[in-house]
Each structure stands twice: as structure tokens, then as C-alpha cells.
PQR file with spaces between the fields and no chain letter, atoms N, CA, C, O and H, PARSE charges and radii, in Angstrom:
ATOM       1  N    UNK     1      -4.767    2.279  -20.420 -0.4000 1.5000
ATOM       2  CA   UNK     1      -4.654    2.515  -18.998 -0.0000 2.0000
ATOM       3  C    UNK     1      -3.536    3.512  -18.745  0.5500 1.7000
ATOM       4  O    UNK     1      -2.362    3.216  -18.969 -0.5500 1.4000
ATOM       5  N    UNK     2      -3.850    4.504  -18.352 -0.4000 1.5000
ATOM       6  CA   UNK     2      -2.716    5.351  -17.297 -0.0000 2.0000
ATOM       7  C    UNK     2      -1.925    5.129  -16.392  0.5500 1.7000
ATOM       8  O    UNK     2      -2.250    4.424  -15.436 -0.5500 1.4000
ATOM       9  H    UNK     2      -4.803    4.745  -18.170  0.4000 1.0000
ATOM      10  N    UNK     3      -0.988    5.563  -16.480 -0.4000 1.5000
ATOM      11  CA   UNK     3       0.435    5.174  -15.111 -0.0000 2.0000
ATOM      12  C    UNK     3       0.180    6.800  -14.582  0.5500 1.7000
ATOM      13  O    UNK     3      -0.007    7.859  -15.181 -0.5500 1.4000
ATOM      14  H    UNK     3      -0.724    6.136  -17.256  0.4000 1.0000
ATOM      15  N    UNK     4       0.267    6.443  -13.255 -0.4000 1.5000
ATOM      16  CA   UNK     4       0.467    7.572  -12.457 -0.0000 2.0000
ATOM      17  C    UNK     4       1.393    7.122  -11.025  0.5500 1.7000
ATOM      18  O    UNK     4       1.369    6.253  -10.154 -0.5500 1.4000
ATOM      19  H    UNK     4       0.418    5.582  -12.769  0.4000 1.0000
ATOM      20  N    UNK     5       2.070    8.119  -11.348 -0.4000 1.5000
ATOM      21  CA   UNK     5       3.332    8.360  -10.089 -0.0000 2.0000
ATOM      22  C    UNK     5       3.213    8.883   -9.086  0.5500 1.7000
ATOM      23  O    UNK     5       3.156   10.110   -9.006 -0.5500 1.4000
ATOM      24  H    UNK     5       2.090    8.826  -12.056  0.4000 1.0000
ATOM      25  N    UNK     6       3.158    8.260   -8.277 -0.4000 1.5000
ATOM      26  CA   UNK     6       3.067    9.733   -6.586 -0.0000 2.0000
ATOM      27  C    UNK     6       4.334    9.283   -6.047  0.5500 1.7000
ATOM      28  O    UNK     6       4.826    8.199   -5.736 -0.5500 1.4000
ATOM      29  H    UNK     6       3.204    7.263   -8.342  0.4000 1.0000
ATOM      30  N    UNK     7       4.852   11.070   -6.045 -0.4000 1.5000
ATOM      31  CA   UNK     7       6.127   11.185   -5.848 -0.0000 2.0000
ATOM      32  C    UNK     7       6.089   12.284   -4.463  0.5500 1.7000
ATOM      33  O    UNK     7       5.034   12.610   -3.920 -0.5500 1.4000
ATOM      34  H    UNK     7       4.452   11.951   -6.298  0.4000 1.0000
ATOM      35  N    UNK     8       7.394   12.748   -4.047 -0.4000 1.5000
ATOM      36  CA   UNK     8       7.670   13.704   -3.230 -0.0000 2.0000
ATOM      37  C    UNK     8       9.037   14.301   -3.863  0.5500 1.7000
ATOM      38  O    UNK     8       9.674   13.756   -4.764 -0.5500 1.4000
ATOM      39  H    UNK     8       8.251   12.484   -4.488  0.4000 1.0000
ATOM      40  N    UNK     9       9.337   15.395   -3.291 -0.4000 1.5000
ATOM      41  CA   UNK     9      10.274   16.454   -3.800 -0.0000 2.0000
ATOM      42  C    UNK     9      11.714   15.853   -2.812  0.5500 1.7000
ATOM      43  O    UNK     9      11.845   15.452   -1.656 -0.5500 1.4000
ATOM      44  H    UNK     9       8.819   15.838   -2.558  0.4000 1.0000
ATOM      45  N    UNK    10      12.642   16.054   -3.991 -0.4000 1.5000
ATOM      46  CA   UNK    10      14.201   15.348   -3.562 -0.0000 2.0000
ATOM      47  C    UNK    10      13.617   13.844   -3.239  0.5500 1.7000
ATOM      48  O    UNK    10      13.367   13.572   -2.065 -0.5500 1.4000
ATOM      49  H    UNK    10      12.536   16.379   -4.930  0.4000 1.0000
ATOM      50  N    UNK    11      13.457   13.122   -3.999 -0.4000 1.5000
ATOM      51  CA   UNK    11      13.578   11.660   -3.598 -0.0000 2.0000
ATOM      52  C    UNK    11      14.486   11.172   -4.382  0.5500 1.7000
ATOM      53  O    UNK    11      14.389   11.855   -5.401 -0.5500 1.4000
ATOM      54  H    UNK    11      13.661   13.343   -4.953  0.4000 1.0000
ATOM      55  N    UNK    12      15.352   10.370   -4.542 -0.4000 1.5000
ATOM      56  CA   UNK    12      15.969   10.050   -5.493 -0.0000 2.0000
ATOM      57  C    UNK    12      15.207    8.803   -6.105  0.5500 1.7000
ATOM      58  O    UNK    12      15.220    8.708   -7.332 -0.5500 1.4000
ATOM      59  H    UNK    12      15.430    9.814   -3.714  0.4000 1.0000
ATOM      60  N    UNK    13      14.536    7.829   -5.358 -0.4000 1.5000
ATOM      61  CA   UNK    13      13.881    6.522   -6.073 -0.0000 2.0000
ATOM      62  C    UNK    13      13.247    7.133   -7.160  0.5500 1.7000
ATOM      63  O    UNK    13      13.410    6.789   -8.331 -0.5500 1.4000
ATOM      64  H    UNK    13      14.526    7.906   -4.361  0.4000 1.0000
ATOM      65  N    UNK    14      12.130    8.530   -6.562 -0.4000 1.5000
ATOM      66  CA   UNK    14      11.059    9.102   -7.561 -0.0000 2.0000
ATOM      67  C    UNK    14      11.796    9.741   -8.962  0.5500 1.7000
ATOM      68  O    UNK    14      11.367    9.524  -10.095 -0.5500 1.4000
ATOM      69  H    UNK    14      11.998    8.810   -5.611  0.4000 1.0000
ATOM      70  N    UNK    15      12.755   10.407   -8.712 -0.4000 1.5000
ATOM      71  CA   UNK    15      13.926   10.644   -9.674 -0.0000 2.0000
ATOM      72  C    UNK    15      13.913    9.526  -10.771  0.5500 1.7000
ATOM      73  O    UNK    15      13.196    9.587  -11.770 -0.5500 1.4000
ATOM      74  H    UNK    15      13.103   10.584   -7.791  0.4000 1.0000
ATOM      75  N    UNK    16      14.933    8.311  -10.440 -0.4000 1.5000
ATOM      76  CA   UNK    16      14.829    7.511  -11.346 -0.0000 2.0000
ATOM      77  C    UNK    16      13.703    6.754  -12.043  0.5500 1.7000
ATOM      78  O    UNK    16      13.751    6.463  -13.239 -0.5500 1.4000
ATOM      79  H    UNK    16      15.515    8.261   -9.628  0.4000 1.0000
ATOM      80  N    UNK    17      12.636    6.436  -11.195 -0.4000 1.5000
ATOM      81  CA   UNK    17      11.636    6.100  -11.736 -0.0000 2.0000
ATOM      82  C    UNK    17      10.765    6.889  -13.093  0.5500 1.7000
ATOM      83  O    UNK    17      10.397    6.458  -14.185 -0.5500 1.4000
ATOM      84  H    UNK    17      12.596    6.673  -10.225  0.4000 1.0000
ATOM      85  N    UNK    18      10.654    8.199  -12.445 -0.4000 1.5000
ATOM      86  CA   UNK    18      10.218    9.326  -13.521 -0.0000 2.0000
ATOM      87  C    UNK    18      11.476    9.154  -14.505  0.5500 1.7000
ATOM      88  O    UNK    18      10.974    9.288  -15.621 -0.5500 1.4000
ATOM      89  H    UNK    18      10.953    8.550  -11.558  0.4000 1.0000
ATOM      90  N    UNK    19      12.396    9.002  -14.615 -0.4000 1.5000
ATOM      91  CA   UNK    19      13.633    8.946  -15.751 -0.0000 2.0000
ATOM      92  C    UNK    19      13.474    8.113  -16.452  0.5500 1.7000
ATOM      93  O    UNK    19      13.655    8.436  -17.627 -0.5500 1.4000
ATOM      94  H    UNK    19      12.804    8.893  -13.708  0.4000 1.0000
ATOM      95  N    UNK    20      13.072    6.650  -16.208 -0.4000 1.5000
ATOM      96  CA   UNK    20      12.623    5.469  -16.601 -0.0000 2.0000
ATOM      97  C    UNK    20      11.414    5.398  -17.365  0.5500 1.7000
ATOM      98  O    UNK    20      11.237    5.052  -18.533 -0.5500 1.4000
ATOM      99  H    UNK    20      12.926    6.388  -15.254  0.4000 1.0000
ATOM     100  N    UNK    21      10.688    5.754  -16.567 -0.4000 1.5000
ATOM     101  CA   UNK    21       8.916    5.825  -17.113 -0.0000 2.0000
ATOM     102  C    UNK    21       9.132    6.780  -18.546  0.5500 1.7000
ATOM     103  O    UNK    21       8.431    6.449  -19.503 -0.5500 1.4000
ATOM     104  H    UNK    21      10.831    6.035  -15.618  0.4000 1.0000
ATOM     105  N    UNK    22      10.267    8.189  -18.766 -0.4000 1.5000
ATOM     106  CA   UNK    22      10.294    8.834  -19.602 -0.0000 2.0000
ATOM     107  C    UNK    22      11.543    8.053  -20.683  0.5500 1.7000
ATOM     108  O    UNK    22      11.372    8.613  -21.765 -0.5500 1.4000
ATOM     109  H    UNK    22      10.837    8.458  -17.989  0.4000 1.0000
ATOM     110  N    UNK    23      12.399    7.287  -20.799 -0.4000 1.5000
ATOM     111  CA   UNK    23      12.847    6.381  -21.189 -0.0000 2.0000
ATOM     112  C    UNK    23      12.313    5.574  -22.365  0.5500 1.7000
ATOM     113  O    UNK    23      12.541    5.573  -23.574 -0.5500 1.4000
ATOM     114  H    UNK    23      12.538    6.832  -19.919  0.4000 1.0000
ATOM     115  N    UNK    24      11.429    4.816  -21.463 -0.4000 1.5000
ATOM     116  CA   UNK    24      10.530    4.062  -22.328 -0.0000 2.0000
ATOM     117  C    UNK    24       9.131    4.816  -23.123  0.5500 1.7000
ATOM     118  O    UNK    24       8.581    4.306  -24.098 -0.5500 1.4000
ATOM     119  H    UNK    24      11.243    4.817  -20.481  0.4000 1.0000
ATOM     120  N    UNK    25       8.844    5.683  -22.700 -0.4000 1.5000
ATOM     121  CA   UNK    25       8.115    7.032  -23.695 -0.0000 2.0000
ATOM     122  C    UNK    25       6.657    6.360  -23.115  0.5500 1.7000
ATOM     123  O    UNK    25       5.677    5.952  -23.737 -0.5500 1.4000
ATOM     124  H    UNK    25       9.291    6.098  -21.907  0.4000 1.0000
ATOM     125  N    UNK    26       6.912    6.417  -21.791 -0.4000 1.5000
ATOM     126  CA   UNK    26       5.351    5.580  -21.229 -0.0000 2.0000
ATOM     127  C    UNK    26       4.894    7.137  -20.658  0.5500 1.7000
ATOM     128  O    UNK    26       5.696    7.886  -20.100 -0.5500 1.4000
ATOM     129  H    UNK    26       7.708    6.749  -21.285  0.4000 1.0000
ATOM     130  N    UNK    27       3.572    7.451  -20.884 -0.4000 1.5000
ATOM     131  CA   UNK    27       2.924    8.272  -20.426 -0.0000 2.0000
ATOM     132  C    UNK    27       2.264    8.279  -18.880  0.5500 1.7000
ATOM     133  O    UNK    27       1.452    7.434  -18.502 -0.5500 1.4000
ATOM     134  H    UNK    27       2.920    6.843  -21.338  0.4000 1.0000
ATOM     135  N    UNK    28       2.846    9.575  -17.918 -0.4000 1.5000
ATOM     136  CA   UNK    28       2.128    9.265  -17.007 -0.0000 2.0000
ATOM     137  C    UNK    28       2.243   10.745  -16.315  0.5500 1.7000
ATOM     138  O    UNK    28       3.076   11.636  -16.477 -0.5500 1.4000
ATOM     139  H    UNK    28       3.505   10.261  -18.225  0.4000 1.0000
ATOM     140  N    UNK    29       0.916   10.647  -15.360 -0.4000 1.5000
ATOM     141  CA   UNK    29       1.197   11.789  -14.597 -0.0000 2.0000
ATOM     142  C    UNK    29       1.912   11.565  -12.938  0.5500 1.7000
ATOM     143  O    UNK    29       1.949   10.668  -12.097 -0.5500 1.4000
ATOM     144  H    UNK    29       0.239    9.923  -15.229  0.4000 1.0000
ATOM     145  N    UNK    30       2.308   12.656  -13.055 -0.4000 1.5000
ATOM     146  CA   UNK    30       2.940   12.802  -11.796 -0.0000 2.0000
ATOM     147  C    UNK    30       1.967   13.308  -10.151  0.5500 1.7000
ATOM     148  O    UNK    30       1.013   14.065  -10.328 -0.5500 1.4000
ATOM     149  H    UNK    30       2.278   13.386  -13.738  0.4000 1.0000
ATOM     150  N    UNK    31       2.197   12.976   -9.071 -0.4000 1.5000
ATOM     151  CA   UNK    31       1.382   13.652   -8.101 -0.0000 2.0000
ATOM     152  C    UNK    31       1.819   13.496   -7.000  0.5500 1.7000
ATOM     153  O    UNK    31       1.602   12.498   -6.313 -0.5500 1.4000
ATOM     154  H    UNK    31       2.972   12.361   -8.928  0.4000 1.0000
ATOM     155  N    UNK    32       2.909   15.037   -6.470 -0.4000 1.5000
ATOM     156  CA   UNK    32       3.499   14.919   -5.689 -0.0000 2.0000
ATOM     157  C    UNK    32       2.424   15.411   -4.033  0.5500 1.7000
ATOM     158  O    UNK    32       1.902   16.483   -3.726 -0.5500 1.4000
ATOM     159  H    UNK    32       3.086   15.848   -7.028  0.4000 1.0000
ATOM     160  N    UNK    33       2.476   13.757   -3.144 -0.4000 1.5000
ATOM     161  CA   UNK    33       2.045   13.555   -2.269 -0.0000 2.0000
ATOM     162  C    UNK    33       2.330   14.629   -1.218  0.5500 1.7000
ATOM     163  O    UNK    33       1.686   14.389   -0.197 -0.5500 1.4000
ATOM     164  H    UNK    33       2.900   12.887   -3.394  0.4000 1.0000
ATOM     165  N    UNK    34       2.985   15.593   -1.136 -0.4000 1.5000
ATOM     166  CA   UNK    34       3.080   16.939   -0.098 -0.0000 2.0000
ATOM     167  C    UNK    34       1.868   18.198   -0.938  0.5500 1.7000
ATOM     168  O    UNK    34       1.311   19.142   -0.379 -0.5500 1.4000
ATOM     169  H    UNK    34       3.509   15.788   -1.966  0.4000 1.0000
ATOM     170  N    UNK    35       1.802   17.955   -1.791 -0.4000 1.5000
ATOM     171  CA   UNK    35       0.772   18.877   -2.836 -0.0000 2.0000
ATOM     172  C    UNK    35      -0.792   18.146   -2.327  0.5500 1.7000
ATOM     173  O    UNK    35      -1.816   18.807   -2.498 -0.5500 1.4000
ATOM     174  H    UNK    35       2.255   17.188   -2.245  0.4000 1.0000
ATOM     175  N    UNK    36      -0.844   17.207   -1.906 -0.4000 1.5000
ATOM     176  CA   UNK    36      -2.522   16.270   -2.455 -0.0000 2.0000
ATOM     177  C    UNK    36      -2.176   15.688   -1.266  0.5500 1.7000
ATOM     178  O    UNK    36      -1.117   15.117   -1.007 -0.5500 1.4000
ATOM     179  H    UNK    36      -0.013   16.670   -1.768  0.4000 1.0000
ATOM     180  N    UNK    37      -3.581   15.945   -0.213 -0.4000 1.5000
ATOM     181  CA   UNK    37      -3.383   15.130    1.063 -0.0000 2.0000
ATOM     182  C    UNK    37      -4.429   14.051    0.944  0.5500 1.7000
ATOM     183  O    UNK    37      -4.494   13.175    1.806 -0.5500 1.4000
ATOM     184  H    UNK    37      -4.442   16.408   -0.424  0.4000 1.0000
ATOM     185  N    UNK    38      -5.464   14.081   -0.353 -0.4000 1.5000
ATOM     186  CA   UNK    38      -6.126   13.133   -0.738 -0.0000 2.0000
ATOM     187  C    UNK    38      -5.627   12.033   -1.377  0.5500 1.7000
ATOM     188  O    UNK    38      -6.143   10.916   -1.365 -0.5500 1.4000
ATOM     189  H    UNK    38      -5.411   14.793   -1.053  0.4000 1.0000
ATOM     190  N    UNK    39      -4.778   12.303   -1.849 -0.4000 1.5000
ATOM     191  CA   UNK    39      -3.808   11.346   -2.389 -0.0000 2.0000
ATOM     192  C    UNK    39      -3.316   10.808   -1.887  0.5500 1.7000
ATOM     193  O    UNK    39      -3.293    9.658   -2.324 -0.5500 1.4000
ATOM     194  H    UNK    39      -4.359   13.211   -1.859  0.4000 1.0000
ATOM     195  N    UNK    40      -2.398   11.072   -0.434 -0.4000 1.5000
ATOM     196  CA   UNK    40      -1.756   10.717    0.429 -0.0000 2.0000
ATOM     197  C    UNK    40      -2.578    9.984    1.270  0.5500 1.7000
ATOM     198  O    UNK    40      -2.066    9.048    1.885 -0.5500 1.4000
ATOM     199  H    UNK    40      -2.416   12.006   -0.078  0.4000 1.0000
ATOM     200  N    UNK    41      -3.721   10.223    1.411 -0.4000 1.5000
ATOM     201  CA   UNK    41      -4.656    9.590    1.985 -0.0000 2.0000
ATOM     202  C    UNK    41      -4.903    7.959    1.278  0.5500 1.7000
ATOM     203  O    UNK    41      -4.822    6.822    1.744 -0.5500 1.4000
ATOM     204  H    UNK    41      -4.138   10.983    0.912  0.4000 1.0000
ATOM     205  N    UNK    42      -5.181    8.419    0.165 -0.4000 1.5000
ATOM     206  CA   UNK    42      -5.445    6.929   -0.451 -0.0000 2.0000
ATOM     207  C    UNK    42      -4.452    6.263   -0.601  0.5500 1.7000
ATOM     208  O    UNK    42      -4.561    5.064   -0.342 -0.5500 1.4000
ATOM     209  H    UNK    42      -5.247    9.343   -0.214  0.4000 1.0000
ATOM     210  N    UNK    43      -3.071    6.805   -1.088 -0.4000 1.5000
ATOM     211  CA   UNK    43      -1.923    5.285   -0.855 -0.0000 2.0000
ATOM     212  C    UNK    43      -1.868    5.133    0.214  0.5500 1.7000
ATOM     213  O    UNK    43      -2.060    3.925    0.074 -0.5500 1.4000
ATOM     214  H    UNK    43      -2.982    7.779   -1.298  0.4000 1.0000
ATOM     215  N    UNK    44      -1.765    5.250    1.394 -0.4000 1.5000
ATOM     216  CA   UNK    44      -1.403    5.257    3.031 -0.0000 2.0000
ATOM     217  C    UNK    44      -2.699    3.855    2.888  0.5500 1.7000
ATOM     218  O    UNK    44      -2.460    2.660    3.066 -0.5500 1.4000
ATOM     219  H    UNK    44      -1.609    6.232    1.508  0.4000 1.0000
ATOM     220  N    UNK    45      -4.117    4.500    2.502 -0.4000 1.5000
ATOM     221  CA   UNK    45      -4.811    2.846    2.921 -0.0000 2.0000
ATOM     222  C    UNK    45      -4.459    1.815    1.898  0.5500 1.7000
ATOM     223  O    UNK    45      -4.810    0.716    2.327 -0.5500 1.4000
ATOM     224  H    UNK    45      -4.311    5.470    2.357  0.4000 1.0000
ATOM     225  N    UNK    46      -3.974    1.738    0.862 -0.4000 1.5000
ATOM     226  CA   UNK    46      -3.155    0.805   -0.032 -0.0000 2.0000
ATOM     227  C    UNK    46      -1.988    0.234    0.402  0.5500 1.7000
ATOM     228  O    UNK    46      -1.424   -0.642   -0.253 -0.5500 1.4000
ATOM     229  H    UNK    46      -3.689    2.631    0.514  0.4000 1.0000
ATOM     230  N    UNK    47      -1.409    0.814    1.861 -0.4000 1.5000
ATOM     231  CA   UNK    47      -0.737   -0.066    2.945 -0.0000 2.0000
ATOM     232  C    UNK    47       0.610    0.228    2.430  0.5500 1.7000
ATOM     233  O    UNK    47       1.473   -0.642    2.545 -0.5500 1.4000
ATOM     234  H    UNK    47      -1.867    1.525    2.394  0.4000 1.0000
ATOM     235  N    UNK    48       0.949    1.590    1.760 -0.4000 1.5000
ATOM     236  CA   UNK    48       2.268    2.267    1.214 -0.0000 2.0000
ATOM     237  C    UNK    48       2.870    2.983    2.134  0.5500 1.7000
ATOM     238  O    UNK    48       2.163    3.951    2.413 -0.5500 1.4000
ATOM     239  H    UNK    48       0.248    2.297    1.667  0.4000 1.0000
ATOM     240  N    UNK    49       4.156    2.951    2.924 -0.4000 1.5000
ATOM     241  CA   UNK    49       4.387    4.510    3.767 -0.0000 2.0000
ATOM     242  C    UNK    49       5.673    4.739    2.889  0.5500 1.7000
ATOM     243  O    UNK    49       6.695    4.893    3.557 -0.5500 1.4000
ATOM     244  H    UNK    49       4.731    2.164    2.697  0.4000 1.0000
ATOM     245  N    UNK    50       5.792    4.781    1.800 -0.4000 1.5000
ATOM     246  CA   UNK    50       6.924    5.213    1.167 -0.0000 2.0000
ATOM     247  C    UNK    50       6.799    5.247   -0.580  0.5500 1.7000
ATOM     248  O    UNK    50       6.184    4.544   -1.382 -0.5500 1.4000
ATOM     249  H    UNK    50       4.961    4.656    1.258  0.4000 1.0000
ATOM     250  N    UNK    51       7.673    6.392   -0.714 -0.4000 1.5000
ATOM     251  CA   UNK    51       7.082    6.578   -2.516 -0.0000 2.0000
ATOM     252  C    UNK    51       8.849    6.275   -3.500  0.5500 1.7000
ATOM     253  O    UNK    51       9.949    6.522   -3.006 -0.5500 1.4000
ATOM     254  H    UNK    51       8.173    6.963   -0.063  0.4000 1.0000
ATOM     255  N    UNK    52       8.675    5.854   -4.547 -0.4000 1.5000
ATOM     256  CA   UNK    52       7.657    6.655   -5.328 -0.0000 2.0000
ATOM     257  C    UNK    52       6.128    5.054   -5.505  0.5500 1.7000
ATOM     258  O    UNK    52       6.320    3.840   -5.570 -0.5500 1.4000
ATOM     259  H    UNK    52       7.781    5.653   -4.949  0.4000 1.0000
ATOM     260  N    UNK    53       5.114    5.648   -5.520 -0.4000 1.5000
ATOM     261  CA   UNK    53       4.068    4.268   -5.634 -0.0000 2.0000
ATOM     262  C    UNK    53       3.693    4.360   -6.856  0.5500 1.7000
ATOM     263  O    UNK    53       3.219    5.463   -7.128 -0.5500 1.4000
ATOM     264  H    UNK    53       4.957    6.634   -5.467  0.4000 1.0000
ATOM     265  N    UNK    54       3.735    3.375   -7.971 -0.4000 1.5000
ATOM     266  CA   UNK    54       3.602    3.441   -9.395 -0.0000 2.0000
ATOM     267  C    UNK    54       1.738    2.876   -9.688  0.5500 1.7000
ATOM     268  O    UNK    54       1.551    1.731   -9.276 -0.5500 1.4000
ATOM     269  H    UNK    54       4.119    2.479   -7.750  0.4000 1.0000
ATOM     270  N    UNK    55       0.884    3.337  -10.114 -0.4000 1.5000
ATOM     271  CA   UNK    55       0.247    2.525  -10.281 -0.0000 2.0000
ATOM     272  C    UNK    55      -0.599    2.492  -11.973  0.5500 1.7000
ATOM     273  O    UNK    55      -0.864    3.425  -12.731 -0.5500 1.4000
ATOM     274  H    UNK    55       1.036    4.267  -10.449  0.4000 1.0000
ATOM     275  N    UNK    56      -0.802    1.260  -12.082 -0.4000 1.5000
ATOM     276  CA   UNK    56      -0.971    1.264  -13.656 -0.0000 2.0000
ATOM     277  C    UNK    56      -1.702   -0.261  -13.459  0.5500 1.7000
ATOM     278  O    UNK    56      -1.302   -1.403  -13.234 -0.5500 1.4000
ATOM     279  H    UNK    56      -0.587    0.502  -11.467  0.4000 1.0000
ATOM     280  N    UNK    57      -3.357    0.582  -13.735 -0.4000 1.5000
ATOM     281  CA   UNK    57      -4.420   -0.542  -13.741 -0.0000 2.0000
ATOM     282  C    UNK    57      -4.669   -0.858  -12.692  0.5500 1.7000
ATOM     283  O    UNK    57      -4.903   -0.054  -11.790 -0.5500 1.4000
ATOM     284  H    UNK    57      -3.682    1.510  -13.918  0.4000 1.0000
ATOM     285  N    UNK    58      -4.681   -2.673  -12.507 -0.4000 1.5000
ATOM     286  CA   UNK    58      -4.654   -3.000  -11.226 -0.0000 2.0000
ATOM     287  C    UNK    58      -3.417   -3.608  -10.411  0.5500 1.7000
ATOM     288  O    UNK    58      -3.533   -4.456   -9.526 -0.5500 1.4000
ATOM     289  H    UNK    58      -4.490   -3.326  -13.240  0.4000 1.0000
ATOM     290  N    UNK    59      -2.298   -3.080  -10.817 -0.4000 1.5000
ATOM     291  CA   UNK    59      -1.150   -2.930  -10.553 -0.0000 2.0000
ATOM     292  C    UNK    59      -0.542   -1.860  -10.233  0.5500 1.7000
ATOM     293  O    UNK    59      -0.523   -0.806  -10.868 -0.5500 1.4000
ATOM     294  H    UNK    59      -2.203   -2.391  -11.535  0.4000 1.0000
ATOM     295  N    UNK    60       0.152   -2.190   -8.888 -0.4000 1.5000
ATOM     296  CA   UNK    60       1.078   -0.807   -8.328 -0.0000 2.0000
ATOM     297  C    UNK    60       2.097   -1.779   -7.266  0.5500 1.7000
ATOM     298  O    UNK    60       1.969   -2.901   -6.775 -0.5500 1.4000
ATOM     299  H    UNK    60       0.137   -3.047   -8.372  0.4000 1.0000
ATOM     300  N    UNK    61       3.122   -0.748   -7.203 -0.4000 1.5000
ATOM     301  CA   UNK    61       3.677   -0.977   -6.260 -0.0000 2.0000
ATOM     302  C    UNK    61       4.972   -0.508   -5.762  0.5500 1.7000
ATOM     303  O    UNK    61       5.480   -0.462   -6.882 -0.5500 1.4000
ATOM     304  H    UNK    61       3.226    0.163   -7.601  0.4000 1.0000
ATOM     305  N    UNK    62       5.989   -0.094   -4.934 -0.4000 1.5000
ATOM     306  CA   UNK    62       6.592    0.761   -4.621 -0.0000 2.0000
ATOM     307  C    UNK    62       8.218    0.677   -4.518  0.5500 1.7000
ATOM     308  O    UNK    62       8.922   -0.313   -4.322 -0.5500 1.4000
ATOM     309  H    UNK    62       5.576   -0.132   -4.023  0.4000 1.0000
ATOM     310  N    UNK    63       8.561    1.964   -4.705 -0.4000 1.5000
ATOM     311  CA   UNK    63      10.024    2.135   -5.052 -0.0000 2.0000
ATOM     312  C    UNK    63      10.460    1.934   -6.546  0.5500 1.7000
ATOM     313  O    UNK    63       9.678    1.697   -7.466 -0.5500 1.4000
ATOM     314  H    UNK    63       7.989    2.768   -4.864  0.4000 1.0000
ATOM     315  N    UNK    64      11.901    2.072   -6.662 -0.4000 1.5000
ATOM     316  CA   UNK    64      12.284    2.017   -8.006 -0.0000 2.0000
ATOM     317  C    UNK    64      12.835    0.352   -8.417  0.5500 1.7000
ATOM     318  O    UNK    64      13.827   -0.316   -8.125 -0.5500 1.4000
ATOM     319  H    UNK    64      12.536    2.265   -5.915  0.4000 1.0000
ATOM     320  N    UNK    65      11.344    0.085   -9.420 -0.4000 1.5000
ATOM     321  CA   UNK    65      11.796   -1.500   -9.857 -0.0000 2.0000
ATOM     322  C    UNK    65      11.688   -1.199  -11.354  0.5500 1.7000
ATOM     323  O    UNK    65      10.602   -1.191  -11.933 -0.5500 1.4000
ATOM     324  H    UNK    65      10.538    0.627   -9.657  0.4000 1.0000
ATOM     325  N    UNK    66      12.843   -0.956  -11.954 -0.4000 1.5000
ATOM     326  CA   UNK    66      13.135   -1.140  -13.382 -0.0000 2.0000
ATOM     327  C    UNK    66      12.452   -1.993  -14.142  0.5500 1.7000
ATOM     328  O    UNK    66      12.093   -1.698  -15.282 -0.5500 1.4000
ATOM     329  H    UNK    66      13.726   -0.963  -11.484  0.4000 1.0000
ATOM     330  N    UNK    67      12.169   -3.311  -13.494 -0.4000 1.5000
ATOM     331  CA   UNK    67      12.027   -4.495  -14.273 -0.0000 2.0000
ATOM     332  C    UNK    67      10.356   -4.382  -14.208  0.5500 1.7000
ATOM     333  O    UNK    67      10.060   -4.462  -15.400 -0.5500 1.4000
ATOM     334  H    UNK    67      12.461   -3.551  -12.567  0.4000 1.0000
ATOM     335  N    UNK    68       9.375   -4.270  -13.623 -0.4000 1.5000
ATOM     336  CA   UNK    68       8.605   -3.300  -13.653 -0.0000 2.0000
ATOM     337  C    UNK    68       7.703   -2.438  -14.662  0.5500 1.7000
ATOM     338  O    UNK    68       6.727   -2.385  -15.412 -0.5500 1.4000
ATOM     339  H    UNK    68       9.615   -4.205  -12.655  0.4000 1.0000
ATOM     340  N    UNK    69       8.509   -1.976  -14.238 -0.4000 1.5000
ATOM     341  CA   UNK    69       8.425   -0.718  -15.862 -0.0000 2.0000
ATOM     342  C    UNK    69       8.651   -1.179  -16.541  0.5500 1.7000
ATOM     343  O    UNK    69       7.578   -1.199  -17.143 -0.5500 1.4000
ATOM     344  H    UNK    69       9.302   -2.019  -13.630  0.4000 1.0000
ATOM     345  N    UNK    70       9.570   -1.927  -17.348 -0.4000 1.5000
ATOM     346  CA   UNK    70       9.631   -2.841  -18.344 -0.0000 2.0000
ATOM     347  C    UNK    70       8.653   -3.502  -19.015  0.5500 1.7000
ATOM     348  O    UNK    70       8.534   -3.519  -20.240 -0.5500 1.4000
ATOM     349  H    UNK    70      10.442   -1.911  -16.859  0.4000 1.0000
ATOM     350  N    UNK    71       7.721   -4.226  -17.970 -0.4000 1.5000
ATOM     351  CA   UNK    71       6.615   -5.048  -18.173 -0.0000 2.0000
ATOM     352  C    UNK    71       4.798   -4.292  -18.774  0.5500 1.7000
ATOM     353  O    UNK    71       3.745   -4.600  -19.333 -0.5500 1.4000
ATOM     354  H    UNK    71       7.817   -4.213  -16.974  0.4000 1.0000
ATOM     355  N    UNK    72       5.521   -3.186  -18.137 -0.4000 1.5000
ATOM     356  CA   UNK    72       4.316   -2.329  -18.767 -0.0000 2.0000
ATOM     357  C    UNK    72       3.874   -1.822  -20.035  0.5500 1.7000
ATOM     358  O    UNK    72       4.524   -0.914  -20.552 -0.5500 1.4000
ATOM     359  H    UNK    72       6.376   -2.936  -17.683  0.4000 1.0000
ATOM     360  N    UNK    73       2.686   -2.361  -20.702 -0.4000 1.5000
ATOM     361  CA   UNK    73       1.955   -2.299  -21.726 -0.0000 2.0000
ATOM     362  C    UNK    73       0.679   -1.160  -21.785  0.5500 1.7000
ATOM     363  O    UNK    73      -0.411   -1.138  -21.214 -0.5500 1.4000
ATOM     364  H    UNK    73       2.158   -3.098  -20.282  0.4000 1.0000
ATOM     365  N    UNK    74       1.393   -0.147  -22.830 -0.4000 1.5000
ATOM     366  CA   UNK    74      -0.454    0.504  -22.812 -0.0000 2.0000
ATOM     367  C    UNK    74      -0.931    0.394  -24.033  0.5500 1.7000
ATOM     368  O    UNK    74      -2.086    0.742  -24.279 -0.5500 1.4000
ATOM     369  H    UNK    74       2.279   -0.165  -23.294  0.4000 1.0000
């Protein structure tokens, strides 16, 4: 399963999170939500108004939670 990040430019949460995710040598792509209004579209109905939104599988969820990332297995 893939981790993918939707981020925005100067965030600091998205910052550490991407630092983290690269940390632990977890693979993921990035997709900054001012670039992709389809994107933005779909977390907004996933009931998100704030990034960074992590999602991996059927798990996601938002801001920077270390512990989190931790738990993640691919």
C-alpha cells in the first residue's frame, strides 16, 4: 500500500511530516493541494479543512502525528 501526502507550500506540520515519513524510509508521494483542485476536492469531502492529510490504505488522518507514522507497515 502507498502513503500519500497532501501538502501545501510553507506549512510547517507538512514539513515535519514529510521529514518523518523520509526518516523512517517509508515511501510516499507528495500532492501539493494548491497544484490539484481534484485533490482538494476529495479531502474537503473526507471532512479535512487542514493539511498535511496522510493517507495509507484505509487509514488517514491529519496533521503531524509522529506516533502514526510509526505504526505504519508496507
Amino acid at each position: 500500500m502507498s502513503v500519500i501526502l497532501y501538502t501545501k507550500p510553507n506549512c510547517v506540520q507538512c514539513s515535519a511530516t514529510e521529514r518523518a515519513l523520509k526518516q523512517k524510509n517509508i515511501p510516499f508521494v507528495a500532492v501539493d493541494l494548491t497544484q490539484d483542485t481534484q485533490a482538494l476536492a476529495q479531502i474537503v469531502s473526507m471532512g479535512y479543512r487542514q493539511v498535511p492529510v496522510v493517507v495509507h490504505g484505509d487509514q488517514h488522518w491529519s496533521g503531524f502525528c509522529p506516533d502514526k507514522i510509526r505504526q505504519i507497515t508496507l
